[in-house]
C-alpha positions in Angstrom: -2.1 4.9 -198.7 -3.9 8.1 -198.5 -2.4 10.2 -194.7 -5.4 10.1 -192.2 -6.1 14.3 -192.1 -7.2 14.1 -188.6 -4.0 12.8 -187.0 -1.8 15.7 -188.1 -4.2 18.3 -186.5 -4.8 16.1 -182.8 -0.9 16.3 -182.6 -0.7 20.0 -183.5 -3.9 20.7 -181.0 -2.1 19.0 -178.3 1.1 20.4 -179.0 -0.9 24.0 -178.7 -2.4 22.7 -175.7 1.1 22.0 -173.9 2.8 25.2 -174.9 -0.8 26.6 -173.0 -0.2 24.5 -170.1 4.0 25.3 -170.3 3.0 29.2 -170.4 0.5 29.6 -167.7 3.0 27.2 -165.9 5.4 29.7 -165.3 3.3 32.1 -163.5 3.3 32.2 -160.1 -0.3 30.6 -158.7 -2.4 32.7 -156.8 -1.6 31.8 -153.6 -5.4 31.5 -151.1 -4.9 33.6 -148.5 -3.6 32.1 -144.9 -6.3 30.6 -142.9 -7.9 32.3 -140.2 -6.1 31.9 -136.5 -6.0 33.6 -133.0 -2.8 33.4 -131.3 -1.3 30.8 -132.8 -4.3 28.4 -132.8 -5.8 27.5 -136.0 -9.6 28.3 -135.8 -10.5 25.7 -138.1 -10.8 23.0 -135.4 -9.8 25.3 -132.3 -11.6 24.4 -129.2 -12.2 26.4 -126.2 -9.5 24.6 -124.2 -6.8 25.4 -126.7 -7.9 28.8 -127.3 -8.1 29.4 -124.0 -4.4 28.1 -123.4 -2.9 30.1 -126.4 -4.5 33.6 -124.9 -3.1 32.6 -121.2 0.3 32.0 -123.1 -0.3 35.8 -124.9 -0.9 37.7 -121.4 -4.8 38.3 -122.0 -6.7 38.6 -118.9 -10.1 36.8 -118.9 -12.4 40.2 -117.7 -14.7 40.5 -114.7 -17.0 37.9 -114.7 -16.0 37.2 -118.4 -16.7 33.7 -118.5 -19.8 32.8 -119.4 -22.0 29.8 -120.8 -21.6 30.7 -125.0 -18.6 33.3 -124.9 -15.6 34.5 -123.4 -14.6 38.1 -122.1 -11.3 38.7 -122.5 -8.7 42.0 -121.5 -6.8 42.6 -124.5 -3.4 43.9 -122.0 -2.0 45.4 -125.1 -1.1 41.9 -126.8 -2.8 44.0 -130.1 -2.4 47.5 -130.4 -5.7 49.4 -129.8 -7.4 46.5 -129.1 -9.2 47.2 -125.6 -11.7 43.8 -125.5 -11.7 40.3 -127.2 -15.0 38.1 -126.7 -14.5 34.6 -127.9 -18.0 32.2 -128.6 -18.2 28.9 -128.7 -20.9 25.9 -129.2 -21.8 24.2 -126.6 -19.5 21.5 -127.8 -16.6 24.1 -126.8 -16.0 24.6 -131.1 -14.9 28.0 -131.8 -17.9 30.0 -133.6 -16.7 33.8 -133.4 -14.5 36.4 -132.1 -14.8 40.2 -131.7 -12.3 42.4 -130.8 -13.2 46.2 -129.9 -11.3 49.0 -131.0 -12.0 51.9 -128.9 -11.6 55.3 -130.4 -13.2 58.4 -128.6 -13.1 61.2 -131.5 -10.6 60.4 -134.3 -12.7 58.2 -136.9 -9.0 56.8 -138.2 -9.3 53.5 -136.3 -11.1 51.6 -138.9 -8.7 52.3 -141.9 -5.9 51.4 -139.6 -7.6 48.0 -138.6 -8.7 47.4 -142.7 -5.6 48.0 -143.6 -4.1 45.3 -141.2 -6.8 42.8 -142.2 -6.0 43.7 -146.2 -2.2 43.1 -145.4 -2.9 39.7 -144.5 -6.2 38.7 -146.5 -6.1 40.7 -149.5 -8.6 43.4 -150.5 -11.7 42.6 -148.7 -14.5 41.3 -150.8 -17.6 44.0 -149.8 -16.5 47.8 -148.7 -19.1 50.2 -148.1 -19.0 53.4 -146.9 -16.8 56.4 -145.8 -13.5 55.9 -143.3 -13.8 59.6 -142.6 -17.7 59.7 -141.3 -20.0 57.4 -140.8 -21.1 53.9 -140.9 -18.2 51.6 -142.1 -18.3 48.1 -143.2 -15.7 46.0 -144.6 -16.3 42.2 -145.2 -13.6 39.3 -146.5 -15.3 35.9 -147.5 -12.3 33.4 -146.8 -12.0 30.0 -148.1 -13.4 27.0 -145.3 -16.6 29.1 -144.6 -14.7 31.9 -142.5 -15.5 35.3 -142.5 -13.5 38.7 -141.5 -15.8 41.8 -140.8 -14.5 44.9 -139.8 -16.8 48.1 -139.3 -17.8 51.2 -137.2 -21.1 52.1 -136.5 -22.1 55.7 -136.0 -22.0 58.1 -134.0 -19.8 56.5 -131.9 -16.3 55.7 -133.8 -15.4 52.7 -131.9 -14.2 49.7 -134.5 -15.3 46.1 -133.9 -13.6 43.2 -135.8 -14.9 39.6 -136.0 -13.5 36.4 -137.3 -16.7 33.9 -138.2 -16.8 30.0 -138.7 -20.0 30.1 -140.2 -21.2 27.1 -139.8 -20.2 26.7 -135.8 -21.9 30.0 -135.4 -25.1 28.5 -137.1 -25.2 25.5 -134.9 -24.2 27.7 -131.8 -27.4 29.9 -132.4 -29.3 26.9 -133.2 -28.2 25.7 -129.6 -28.8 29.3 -127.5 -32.5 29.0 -129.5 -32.8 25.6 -128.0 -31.9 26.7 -124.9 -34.0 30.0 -124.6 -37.1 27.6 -126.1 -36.1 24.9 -122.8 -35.5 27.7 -120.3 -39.7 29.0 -120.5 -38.5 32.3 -120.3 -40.4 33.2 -123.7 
């Protein structure tokens, strides 16, 4: 009986295909980077009863008149370092959509690197950098998994830093609902 000529090479493909599988195997996976949170409160399904709780918990101080119909305004207290102001927006639904903390800085143009460089130690490189840290406009953006976004950047003159955390699609349907709400109000 004549040997089928196809067997012998589907057992020695498959045997190439397990030593494949048994080599990239043993190298550690690329692990996704941790998911966005803000004190303690993951932001994937945070409302703005828990958020609320968890910066209570942290010592931040809700500003003058810093409640408001879409956003929060928050008194950092030194709960993270430089940080002066937090605002925290939600939809109308009380879903976290975005937060933005301020970095003052009055003449050193340092801040930003200092605040990239936290961001990068948790999130990796970011995915977008563009321009200078010493002068300038600075912008630094990470896309993270679950439709989150991490922006960090300076504008210029002045060489205060802002950082925001996004849910992109809360903060869609929150803008939907403040257009709603402007076309309701008359006032345009």
């Amino acid at each position: 009986m004549a040997q089928d000529p196809v067997r012998p090479l589907a057992r020695r493909g498959g045997m190439r295909r397990a030593a494949w599988v048994a080599a990239f195997a043993a190298f550690p996976a690329v692990a996704a980077p941790p998911q966005p949170s803000l004190f303690g409160v993951p932001l994937q399904t945070a409302t703005r009863a828990e958020i609320t709780r968890a910066l209570a918990a942290a010592h931040l101080t809700l500003a003058p008149g810093g409640v408001h119909r879409w956003y929060d305004l928050y008194d950092v207290n030194g709960a993270l370092k430089h940080a002066s102001r937090l605002a925290v927006s939600y939809t109308q639904g009380g879903r976290f959509a975005k937060a933005v903390y301020v970095f003052p800085s009055f003449v050193s143009t340092k801040r930003i690197g200092e605040v990239i460089n936290e961001v990068r130690a948790k999130y990796g490189p970011p995915t977008r950098l563009s321009g200078q840290l010493a002068i300038g406009p600075v912008r630094a953006r990470w896309d993270l998994p679950q439709g989150f976004e991490i922006i960090v950047k300076r504008r210029w003159p002045n060489p205060t830093t802002f950082m925001t955390i996004e849910n992109l699609l809360t903060l869609q349907r929150m803008k939907a609902e403040q257009r709603r709400a402007m076309a309701k109000s008359g006032a345009f």
